[in-house]
N, C-alpha and C positions, 0 to 999 in steps of 0.2 A: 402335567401342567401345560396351558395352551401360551402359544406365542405372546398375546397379549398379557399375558399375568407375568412370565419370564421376562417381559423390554420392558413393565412399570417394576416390579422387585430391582432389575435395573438402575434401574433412574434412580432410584430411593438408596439403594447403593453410593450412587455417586454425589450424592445433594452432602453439606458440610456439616448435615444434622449427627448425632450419635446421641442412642435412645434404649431403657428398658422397659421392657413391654411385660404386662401381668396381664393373664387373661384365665378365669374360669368359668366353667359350662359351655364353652364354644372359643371359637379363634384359634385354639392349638396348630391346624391344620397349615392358618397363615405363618405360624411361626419355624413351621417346618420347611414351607416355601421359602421363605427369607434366607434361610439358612440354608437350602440346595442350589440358590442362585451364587455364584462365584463375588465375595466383595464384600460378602456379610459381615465379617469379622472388619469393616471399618468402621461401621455404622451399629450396629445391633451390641451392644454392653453385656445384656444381661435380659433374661427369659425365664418369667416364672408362672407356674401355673399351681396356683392355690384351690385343689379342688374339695378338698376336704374340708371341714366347717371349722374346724379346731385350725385346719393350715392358713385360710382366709382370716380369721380371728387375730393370729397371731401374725400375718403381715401387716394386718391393720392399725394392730395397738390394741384392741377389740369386738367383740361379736357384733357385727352390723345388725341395727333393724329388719335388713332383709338381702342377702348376698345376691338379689337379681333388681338392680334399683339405680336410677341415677347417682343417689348418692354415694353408691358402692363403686361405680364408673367411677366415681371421681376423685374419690378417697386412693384407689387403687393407680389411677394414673399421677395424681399428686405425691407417692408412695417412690411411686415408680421416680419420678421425677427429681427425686433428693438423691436416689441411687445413683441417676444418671449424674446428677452435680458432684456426686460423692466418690465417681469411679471416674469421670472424666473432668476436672476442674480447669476453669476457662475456655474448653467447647463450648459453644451452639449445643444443647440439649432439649430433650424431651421423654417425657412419661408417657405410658399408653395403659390404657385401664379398660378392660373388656371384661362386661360379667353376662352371661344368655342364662334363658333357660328354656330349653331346647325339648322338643321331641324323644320318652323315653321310652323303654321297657313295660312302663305302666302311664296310664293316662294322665292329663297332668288338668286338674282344677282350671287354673287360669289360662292367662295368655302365655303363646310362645312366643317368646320376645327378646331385643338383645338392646344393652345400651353400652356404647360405647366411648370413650374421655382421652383426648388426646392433651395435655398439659404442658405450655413451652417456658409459665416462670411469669409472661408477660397476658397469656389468654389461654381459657380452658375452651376446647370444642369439643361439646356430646354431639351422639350421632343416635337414636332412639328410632327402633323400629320393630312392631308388632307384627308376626305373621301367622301366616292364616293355618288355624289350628288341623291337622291331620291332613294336611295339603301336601306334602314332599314327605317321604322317610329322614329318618336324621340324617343322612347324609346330605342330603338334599340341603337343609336348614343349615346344616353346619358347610357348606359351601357358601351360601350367602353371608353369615359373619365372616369369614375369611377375606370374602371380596371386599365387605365394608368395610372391614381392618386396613387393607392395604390400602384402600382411597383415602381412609383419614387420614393415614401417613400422608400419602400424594398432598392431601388438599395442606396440613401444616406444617409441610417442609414447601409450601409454595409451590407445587409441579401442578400443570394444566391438564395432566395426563389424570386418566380414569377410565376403570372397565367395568364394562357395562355388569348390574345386579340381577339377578333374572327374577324380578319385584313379577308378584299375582294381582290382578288385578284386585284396588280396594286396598293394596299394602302401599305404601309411602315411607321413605325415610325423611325423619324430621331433626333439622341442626341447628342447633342452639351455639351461640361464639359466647363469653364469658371473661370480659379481663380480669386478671386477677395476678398477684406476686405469690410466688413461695416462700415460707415461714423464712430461712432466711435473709433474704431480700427485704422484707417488712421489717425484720430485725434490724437489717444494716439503714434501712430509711428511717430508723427511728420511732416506729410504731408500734416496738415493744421492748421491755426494759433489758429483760434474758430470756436466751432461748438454750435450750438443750437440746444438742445434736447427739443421739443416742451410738453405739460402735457400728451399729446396720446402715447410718445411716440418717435414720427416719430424725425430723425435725418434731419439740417438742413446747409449744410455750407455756404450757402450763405443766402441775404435776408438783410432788412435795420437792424442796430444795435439796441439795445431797448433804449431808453429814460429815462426808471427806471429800472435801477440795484441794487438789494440787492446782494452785496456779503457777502462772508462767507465761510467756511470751511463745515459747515452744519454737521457735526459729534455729533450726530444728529439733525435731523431736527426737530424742535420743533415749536408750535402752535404760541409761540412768533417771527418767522421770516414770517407767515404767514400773522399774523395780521401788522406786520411793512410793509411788502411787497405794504400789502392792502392801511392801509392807507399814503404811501407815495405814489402810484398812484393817489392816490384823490387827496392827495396837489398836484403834479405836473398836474394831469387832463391828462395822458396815463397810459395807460397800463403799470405793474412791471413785470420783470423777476427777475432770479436769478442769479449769478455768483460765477462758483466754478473753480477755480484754481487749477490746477494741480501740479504745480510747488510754493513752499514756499522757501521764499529769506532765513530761517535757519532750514527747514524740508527737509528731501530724497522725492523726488518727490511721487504722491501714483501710489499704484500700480492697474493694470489696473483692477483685481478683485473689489480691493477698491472704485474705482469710480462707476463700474458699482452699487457696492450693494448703496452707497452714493446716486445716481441717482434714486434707485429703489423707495424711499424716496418721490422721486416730483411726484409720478404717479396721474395726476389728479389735481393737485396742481399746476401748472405753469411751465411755459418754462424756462428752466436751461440753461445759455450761459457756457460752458467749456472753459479755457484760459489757456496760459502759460502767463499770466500777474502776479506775484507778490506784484509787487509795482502801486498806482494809478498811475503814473506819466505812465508806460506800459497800464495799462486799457482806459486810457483817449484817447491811441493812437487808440484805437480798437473801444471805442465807443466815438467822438464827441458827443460833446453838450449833453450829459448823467448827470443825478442825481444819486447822488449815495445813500443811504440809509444804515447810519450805526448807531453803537452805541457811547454812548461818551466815551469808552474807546477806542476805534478803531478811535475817530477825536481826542486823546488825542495823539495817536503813530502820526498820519500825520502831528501833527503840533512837534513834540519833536527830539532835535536838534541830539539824540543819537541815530535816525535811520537813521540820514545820515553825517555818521561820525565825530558825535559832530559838525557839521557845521552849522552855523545857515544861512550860504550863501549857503548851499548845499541846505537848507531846503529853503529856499526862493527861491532857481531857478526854484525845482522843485513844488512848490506852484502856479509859474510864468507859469510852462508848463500846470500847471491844466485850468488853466484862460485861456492860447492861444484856449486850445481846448475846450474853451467853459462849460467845467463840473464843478459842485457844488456840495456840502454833504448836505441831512439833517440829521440831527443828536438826536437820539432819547435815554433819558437817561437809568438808570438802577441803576440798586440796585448794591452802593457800599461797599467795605470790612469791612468800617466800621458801617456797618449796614443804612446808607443814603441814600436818593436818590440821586445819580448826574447827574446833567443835564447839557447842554453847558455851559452855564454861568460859571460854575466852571473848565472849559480848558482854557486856558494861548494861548487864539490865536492870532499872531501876529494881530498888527495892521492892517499892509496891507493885512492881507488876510482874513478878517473878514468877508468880501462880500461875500468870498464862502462858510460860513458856516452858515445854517439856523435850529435854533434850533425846536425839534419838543415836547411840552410843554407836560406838563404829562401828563393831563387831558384830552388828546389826545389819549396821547400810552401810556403806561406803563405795561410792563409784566417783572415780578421778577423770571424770570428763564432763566438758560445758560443752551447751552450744553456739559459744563464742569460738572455740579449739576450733570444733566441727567446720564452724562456717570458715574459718582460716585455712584449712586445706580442701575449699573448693566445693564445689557441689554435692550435694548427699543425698 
């Protein structure tokens, strides 16, 4: 490594950005320099290289039209980019998405070419450049995406610093800027109703609704919404997610820092649906025929006439809209004030709505911690 590629890996070091970088068919090389300069580990998250069709596929969500293409650049660096939000929450972040296709063993049809996506949340910048076919050995080719890797870092972490590309003559690198938000972000502006942040990570706005919802506020998330999660997937037989709400029918909505650190929580742990639903009778509308998975102080407020304005006709209409669309509670007890266990049996549920509530017996579940307790003794 020559002086000048050591003082900008430098620089890029000390800038307040922190970033995961995915790169296949070329750039590997830059990601090894990053990582042999001293400082790495403040800056650099997380480094993946997806070289296999099936590995590319499955960081994407699915098989790209073509794994050497802008739109795979960008796909990859916006990938990258929820990682970064998702391993660092409240940093300055960014995504990097490099996809070449390089000089092989065997001749290759088209062009040799590299497009590469830096993604900061607020602007996408590709970097596209075709080079001249059987001009350099691969090593050669793959020293030029390396150097253009590190300049796009330089150029969207704002550094004036850049080394020089050893471009042929007839080659050009061409850059495209692009504003744009990540799924998130458009989520919290209001640009779409629910989003599903998957356990990797990856943000998802579309896709069928989940089956088993635990909601909650999840302030914090604690080992007891883990295990209820779990075993009400077994009773219903799919798969559990989670549901965190945005918007509370007598809280200020949270703020978007709050959520993300909130989120940062499920890393690995299951897929979080994001909502402006409040009230069941809003979630039922977003996920048909859903279980929902709570506790009995939470099937205690759905059935109780003073959350919908002392009405017990209000309360039954909207008990009436849970049943149209299909969803049921089970409901799992807990340790209450008075030092007891309460479990359904002891909530005053109407008559008629009794079908939709299935209790889930202690011996089943039972974990004697909130995350009221939790936040009582301090940070977690």
């Amino acid at each position: 490594m020559d002086a000048a590629v050591r003082d900008l890996i430098a620089r890029l070091h000390a800038v307040p950005y922190r970033y995961v970088a995915s790169v296949t068919g070329g750039g590997a090389g830059a990601l090894g320099w990053l990582l042999s300069v001293p400082g790495g580990s403040r800056t650099l998250l997380e480094a993946s290289i997806p070289y296999a069709d099936a590995s590319l596929a499955d960081q994407l969500g699915g098989q790209p039209v073509s794994s050497c293409s802008v739109e795979t650049a960008i796909a990859l660096a916006q990938r990258a980019y929820a990682r970064a939000r998702w391993l660092a929450p409240g940093a300055p972040v960014a995504g990097v998405g490099c996809t070449a296709s390089l000089r092989s063993e065997r001749p290759k049809r088209g062009e040799h070419r590299v497009y590469l996506a830096v993604h900061t949340g607020q602007r996408t910048t590709i970097h596209s450049l075709a080079l001249t076919k059987e001009a350099r050995d691969r090593e050669g080719e793959e020293l030029v995406v390396d150097l253009l890797l590190l300049n796009a870092l330089a150029e969207a972490f704002g550094l004036a610093e850049r080394i020089a590309v050893p471009l042929l003559p007839g080659e050009a690198i061409a850059t495209d800027a692009r504003p744009e938000r990540d799924a998130l972000s458009s989520f919290l502006a209001g640009q779409m109703t629910a989003l599903c942040v998957e356990a990797d990570g990856r943000a998802r706005p579309e896709g069928p609704p989940s089956k088993v919802l635990l909601p909650g506020s999840f302030n914090p998330l604690h080992e007891g919404h883990a295990r209820l999660a779990g075993v009400a997937s077994r009773l219903v037989g799919a798969p559990a997610a989670f549901e965190l709400t945005v918007v509370n029918a007598d809280k200020p909505p949270l703020a978007e820092e709050e959520v993300r650190r909130r989120l940062a929580a499920f890393a690995w742990r299951g897929p979080v649906w994001l909502t402006r639903a409040p009230t069941f009778a809003e979630k039922a509308k977003l996920f048909p025929g859903a279980t929902f998975a709570v506790g009995v102080d939470t099937a205690a407020r759905i059935v109780a006439p003073r959350f919908y304005q002392d009405s017990e006709a209000k309360r039954d209409e909207a008990l009436a809209a849970l049943r149209g669309h299909g969803c049921r509670f089970l409901v799992a007890g807990r340790m209450g004030a008075e030092g007891a266990f309460v479990e359904l049996a002891g909530v005053d549920v109407p008559a008629g709505a009794r079908d939709l509530f299935e209790a889930i017996a202690g011996e089943v579940f039972r974990v004697d911690v909130s995350s009221t307790e939790l936040r009582g003794k301090g940070p977690v």
